[in-house]
C-alpha atoms as a printed R data frame, in Angstrom:
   type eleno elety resid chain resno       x       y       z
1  ATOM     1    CA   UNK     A     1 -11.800 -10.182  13.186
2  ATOM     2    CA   UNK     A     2 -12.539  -6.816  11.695
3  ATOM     3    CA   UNK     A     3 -13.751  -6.165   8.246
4  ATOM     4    CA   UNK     A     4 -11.625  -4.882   5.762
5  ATOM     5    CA   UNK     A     5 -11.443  -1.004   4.938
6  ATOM     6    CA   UNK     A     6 -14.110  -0.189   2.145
7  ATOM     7    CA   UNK     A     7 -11.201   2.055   0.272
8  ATOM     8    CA   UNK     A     8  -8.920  -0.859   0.217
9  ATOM     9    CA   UNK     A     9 -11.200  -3.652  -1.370
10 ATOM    10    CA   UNK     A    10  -9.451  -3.244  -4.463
11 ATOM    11    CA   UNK     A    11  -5.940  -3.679  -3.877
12 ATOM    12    CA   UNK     A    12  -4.726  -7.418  -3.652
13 ATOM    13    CA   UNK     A    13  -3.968  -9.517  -0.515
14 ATOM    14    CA   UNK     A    14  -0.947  -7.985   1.527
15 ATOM    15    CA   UNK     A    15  -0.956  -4.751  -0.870
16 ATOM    16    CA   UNK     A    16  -0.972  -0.872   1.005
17 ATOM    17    CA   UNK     A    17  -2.347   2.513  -0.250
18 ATOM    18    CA   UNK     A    18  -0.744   5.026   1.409
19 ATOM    19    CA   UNK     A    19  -1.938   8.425   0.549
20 ATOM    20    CA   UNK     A    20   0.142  12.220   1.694
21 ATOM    21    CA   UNK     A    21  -0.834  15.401   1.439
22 ATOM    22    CA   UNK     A    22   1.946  17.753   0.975
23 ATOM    23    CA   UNK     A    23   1.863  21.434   2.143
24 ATOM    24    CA   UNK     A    24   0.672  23.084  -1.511
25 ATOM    25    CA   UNK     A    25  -2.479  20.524  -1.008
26 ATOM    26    CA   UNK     A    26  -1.480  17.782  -3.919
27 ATOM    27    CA   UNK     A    27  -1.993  14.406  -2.979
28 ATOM    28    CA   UNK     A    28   0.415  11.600  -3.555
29 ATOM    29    CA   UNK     A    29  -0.332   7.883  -3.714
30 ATOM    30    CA   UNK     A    30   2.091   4.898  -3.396
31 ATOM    31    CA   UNK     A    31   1.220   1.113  -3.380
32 ATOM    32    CA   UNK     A    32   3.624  -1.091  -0.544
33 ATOM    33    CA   UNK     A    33   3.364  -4.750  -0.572
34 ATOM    34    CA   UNK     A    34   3.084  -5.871   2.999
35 ATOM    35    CA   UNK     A    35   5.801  -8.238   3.468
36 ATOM    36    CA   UNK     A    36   7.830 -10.373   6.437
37 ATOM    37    CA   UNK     A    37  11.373 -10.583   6.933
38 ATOM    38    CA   UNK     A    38  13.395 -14.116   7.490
39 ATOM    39    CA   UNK     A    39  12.932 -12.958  11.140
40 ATOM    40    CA   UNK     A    40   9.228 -12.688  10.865
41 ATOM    41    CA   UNK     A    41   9.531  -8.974  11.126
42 ATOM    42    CA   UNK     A    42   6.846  -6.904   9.114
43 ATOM    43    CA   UNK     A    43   8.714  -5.135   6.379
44 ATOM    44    CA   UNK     A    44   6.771  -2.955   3.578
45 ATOM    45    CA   UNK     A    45   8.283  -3.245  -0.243
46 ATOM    46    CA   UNK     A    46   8.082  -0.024  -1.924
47 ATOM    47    CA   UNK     A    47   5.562  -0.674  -5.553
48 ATOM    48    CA   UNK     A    48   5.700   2.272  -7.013
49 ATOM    49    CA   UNK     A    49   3.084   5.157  -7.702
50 ATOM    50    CA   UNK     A    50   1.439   3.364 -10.563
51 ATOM    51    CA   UNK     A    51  -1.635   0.620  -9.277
52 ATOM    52    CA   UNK     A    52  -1.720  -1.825 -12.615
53 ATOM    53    CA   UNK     A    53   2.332  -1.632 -12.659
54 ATOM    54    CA   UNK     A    54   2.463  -2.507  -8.898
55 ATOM    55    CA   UNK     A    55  -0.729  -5.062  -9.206
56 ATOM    56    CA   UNK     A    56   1.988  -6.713 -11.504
């Protein structure tokens, strides 16, 4: 099993960073929280932009 990603350590078990680019170069950051359906289907819960609101 592979190590976790160095930029991630941060974020809580089962919590994304997913970071865009958009075309005038600003960057924009949202948290997921990596969830499963009752099918056992991955499903990703939007958090929010904010890290200590979506740590909540």
């Amino acid at each position: 099993m592979r190590q976790k990603s160095t930029a991630n350590r941060d974020l809580p078990p089962r919590m994304i960073r997913r970071i865009r680019k958009g075309k005038s170069g600003k960057t924009w950051t949202s948290y997921y929280y990596d969830g499963r359906t009752v099918d056992g289907k991955r499903k990703e819960i939007p958090l929010g932009t904010d890290l200590d609101q979506a740590k909540v």
